[in-house]
C-alpha positions in Angstrom: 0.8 -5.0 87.1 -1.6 -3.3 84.5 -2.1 -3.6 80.8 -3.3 -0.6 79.5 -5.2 0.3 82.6 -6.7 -3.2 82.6 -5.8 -4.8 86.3 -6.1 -8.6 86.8 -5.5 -10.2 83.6 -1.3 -10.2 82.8 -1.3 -13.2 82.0 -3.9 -13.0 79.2 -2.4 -10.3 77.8 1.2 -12.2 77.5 -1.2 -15.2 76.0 -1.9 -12.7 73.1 1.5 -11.6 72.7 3.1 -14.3 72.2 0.5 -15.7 69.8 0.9 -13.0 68.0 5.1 -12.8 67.9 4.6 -16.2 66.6 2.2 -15.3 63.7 -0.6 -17.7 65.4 -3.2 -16.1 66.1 -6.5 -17.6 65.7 -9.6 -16.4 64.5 -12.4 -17.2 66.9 -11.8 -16.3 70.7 -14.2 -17.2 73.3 -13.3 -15.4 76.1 -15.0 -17.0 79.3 -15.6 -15.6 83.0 -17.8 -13.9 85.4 -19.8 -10.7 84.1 -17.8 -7.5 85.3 -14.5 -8.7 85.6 -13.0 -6.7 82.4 -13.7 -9.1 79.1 -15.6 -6.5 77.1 -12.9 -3.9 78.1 -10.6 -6.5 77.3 -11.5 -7.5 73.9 -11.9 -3.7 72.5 -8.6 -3.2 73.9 -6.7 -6.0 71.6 -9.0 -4.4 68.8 -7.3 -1.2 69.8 -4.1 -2.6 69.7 -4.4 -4.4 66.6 -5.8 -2.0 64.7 -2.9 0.7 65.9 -1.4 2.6 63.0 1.4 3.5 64.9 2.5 0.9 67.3 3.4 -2.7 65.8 0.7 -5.8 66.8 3.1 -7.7 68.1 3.6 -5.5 70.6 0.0 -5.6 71.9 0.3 -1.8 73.1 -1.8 0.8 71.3 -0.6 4.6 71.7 -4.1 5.4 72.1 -3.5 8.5 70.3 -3.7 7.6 66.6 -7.1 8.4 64.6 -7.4 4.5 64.7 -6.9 4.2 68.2 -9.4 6.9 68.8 -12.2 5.3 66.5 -11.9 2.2 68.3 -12.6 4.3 71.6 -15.1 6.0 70.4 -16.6 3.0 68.8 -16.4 4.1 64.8 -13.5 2.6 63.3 -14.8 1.0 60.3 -13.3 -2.5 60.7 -14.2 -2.4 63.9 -17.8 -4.5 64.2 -20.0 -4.7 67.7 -22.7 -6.7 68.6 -24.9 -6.6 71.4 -28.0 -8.3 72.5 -31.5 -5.3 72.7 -32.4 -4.7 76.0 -36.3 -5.6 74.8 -34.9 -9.0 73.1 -34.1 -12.7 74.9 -31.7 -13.4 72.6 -29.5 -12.0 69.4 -32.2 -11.7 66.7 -30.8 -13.2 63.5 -31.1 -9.9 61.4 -27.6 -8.7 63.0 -26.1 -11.7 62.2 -27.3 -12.1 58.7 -29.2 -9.1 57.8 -33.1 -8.7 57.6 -35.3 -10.8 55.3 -34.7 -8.8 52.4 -31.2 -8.2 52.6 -30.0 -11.9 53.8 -26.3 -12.5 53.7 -26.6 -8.4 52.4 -25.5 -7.2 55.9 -25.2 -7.7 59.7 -22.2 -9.5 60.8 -21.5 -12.5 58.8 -21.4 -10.2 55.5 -19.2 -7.4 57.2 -16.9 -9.6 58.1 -16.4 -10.8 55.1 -15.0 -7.5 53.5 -11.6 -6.1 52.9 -10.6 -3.8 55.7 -11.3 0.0 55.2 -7.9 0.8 56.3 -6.7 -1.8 59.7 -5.2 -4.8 58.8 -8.0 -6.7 60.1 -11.5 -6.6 60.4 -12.4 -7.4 64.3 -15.9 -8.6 65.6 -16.8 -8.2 69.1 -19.5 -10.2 70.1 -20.7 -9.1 73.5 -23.6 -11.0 75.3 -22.7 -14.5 73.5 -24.5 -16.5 76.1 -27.8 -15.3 74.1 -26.8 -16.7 71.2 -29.7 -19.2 70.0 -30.0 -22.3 67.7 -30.6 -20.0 64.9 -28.4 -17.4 65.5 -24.9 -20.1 66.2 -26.4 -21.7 63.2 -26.5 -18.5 61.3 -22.6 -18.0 61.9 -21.7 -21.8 61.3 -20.0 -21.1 58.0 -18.3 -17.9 58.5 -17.0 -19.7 61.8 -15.9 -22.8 59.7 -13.9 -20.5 57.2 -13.5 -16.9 58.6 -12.3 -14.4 56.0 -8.8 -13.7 56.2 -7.5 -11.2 57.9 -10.7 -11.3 60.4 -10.8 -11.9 63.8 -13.9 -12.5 65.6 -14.6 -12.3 69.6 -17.3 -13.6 71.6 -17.9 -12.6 74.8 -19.8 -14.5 77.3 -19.8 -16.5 80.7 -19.2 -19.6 80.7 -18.3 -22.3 78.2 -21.2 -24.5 78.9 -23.4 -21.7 78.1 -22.1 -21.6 74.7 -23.7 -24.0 72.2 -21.6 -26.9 70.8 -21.7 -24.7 67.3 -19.6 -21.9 68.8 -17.7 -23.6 71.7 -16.1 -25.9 68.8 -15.0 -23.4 66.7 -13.5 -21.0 68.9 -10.7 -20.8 70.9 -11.8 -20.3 74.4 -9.7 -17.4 76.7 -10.5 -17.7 80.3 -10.5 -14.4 82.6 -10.3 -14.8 86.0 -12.4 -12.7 88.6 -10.0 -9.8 90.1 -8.5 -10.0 93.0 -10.7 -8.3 96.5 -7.7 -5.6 96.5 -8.0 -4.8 93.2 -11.3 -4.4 93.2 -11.2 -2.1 96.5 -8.5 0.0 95.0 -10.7 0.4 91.3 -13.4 1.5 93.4 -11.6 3.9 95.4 -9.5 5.4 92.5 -12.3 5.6 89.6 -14.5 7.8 92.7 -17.1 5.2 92.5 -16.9 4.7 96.6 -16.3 7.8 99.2 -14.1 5.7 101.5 -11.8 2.6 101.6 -13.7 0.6 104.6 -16.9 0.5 102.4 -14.6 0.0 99.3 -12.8 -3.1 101.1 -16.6 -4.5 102.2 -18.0 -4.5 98.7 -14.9 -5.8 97.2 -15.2 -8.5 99.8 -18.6 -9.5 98.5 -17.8 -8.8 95.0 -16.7 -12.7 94.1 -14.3 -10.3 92.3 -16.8 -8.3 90.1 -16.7 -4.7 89.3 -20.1 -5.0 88.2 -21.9 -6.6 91.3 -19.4 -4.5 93.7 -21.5 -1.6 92.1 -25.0 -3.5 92.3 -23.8 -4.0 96.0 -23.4 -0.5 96.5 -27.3 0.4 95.9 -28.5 1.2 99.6 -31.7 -0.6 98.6 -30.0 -3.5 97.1 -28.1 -4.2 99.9 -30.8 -3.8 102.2 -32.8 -6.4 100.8 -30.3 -8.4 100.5 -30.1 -8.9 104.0 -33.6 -9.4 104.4 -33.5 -12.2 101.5 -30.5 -13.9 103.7 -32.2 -13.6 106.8 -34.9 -15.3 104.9 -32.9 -18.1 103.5 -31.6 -19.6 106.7 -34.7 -20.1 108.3 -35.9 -23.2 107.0 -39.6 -22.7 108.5 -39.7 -19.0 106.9 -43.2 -18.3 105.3 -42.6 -18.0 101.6 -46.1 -16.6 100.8 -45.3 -13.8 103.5 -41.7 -13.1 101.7 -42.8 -13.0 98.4 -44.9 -10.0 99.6 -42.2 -7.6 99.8 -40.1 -9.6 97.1 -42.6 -8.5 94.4 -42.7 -4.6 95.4 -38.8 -4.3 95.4 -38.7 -6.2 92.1 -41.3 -3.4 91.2 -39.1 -0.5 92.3 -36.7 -1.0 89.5 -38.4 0.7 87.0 -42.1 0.4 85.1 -39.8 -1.0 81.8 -39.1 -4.6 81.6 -35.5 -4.7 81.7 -34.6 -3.3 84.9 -37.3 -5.0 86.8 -35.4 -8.5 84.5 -31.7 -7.2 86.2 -32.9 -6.9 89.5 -34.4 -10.7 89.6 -31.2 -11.9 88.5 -29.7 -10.2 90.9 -31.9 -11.5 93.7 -31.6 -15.0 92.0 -27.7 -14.7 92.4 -28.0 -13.5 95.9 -29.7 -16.3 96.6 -27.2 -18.8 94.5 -24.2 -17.4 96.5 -26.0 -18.6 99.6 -27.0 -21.9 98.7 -23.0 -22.0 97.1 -21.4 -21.2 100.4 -23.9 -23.2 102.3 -22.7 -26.1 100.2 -19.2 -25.5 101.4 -20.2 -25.5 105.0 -21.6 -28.7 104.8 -19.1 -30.2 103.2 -16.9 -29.0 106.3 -15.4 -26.3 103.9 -14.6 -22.5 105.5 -17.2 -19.8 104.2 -16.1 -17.5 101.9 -18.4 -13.6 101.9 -19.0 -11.0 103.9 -19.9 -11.1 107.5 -23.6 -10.9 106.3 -23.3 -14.4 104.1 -21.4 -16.0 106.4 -23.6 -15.2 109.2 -26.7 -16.3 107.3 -24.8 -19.1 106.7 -23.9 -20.1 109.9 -27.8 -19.9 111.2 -28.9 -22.4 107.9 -26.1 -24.7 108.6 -27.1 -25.1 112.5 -30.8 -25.7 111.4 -30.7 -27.3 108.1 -32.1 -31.0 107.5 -30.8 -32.0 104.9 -27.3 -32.7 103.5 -25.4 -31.1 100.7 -27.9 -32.5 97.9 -30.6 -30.5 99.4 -29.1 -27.9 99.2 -27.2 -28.0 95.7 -31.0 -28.6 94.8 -31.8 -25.0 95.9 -28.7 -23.8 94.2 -29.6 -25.4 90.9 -32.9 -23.7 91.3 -31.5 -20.4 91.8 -30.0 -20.6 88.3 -33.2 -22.4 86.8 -34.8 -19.1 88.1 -32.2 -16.7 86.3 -32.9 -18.6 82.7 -36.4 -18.4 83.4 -36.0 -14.7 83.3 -34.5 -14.8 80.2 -36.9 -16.7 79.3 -39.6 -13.8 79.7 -41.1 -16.2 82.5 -44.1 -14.0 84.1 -42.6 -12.3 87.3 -45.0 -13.0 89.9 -45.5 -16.5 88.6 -41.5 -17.1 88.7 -41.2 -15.3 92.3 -44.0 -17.5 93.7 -42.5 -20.8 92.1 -39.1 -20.2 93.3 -39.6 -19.2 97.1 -42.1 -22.2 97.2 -39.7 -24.7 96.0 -36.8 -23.0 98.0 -39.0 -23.9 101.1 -40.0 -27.0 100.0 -36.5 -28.6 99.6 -35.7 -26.5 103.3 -38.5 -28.4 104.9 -37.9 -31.9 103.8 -33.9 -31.8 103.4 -34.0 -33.1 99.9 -34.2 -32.7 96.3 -38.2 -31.8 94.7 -39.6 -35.2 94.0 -37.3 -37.4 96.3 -39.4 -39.7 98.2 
């Protein structure tokens, strides 16, 4: 079934009706689940629906054809509010929260909020990007989370919950999306002309993890390319780092001269890596692997050479994701590259943990 052209998340949707056929619906949602798997599209989709001026709320199905319903498409309705993290920034600067130093509490979110609605019954806040909400920034929103205005609804959109700060995981009520199903995301790839043919639709739905997004990363000739050259890499536990991290830093390079891109393809390669170290985890603990023939051959070859035992290699996995906040973090790239392939092999060669004896 599909809400609104959404696929994969029925049973979200009937969450939100019934909430709302009950007259409980809360003010702080957390939604909560892999990047790509519809929570964005999700969230302006219940603003859609309850902003509707011709279909009712409760029935969580906006005609899409209303001025409101349009505004909220087009991303202009005037109780509508959207929040995004720059590009160039680490984390949510404060002045869209609160406003700038002169006009504190004047504007950005916290004071929009806070107003009558223009002509919905609600005002609705989408946060998007809420795992890069800092100290500041959750502490910034503490009291409008504590008492939100009435008729406001606010949305944050992130993750994970334990990426969320105690501040804004304890005042919101968390939604969880699941990913979407290898079919589903075969089919959307197929249908929305993003993929010429099924077979190669089916193959980077299988590698997905049930992501639209990385089915699309996946889909970059390059990106896959290296990818296979990373796994490769991986399951040889006597691989020369030094000699890796050679091509590693050109590929990185070939994103773009801007900062940003070169930042998205290092996660990428950081999450590559992850999802073998994951499904290596599995395979030592005598559970099937789950990936494309690629990963699971890569994973076959570490397995029948690897030293150590599952806490090695949850080690490497843990420093896969060390790596990805450390790119967040604005960590220098060569630096980070070098660290990470280095401690990768370390923890290969000795079958434990960085500073196990």
């Amino acid at each position: 079934m599909t809400w609104q052209e959404i696929q994969g998340h029925d049973q979200v949707v009937e969450q939100f009706r019934q909430a709302l056929r009950r007259g409980r619906l809360a003010s702080t949602f957390l939604f909560v689940g892999p990047p790509g798997i519809g929570k964005h599209t999700f969230a302006l989709k219940l603003a859609q629906a309850l902003l509707c001026e011709k279909s009712p709320a409760d029935d969580l199905e906006p005609c899409g054809q209303c001025p409101a319903c349009q505004q909220v498409a087009a991303r202009t309705h005037p109780d509508l509010i959207l929040i995004t993290k720059p590009v160039d920034k680490s984390f949510i600067p404060v002045e869209l929260l609160i406003g700038d130093r002169e006009h504190r509490m004047r504007e950005g979110l916290c004071h929009d909020i806070a107003l009558k609605p223009y002509c919905g019954g609600r005002r609705i806040a989408v946060i998007d990007d809420a795992d890069f909400l800092n100290q500041e920034g959750a502490n910034c929103m503490l009291k409008t989370l504590e008492e939100p205005p009435p008729k406001s609804v606010i949305i944050l959109v992130g993750s994970s919950e334990q990426k969320q700060l105690p501040t804004i995981r304890s005042r919101s009520q968390v939604v969880r999306f699941r990913p979407l199903p290898p079919e589903t995301i075969a089919q959307l790839l197929v249908s929305k002309g993003l993929v010429d043919d099924p077979p190669t639709a089916a193959r980077l739905a299988a590698m997905s993890e049930g992501s639209m997004r990385r089915a699309l990363e996946l889909a970059d000739e390059a990106l896959d390319e290296f990818r296979v050259a990373l796994l490769a890499h991986l399951s040889e536990p006597q691989a020369d780092s030094v000699e890796f991290a050679k091509s590693v830093v050109p590929f990185v390079e070939q994103a773009g001269k801007e900062a940003p891109p070169r930042r998205a393809r290092m996660q990428q390669m950081f999450g590559m890596a992850a999802d073998f170290y994951r499904q290596l985890m599995r395979s030592l603990a005598g559970l099937p692997i789950e990936g494309d023939q690629a990963l699971v051959r890569a994973v076959q070859d570490a397995y029948a050479v690897w030293p150590g035992d599952q806490e090695a290699a949850a080690a490497c996995l843990e420093r896969c994701l060390e790596a990805q906040w450390q790119v967040q973090a604005n960590a220098n790239q060569a630096t980070l590259i070098d660290c990470w392939l280095d401690d990768l092999a370390a923890i290969a060669r000795s079958g434990r943990p960085l500073g196990v004896a």
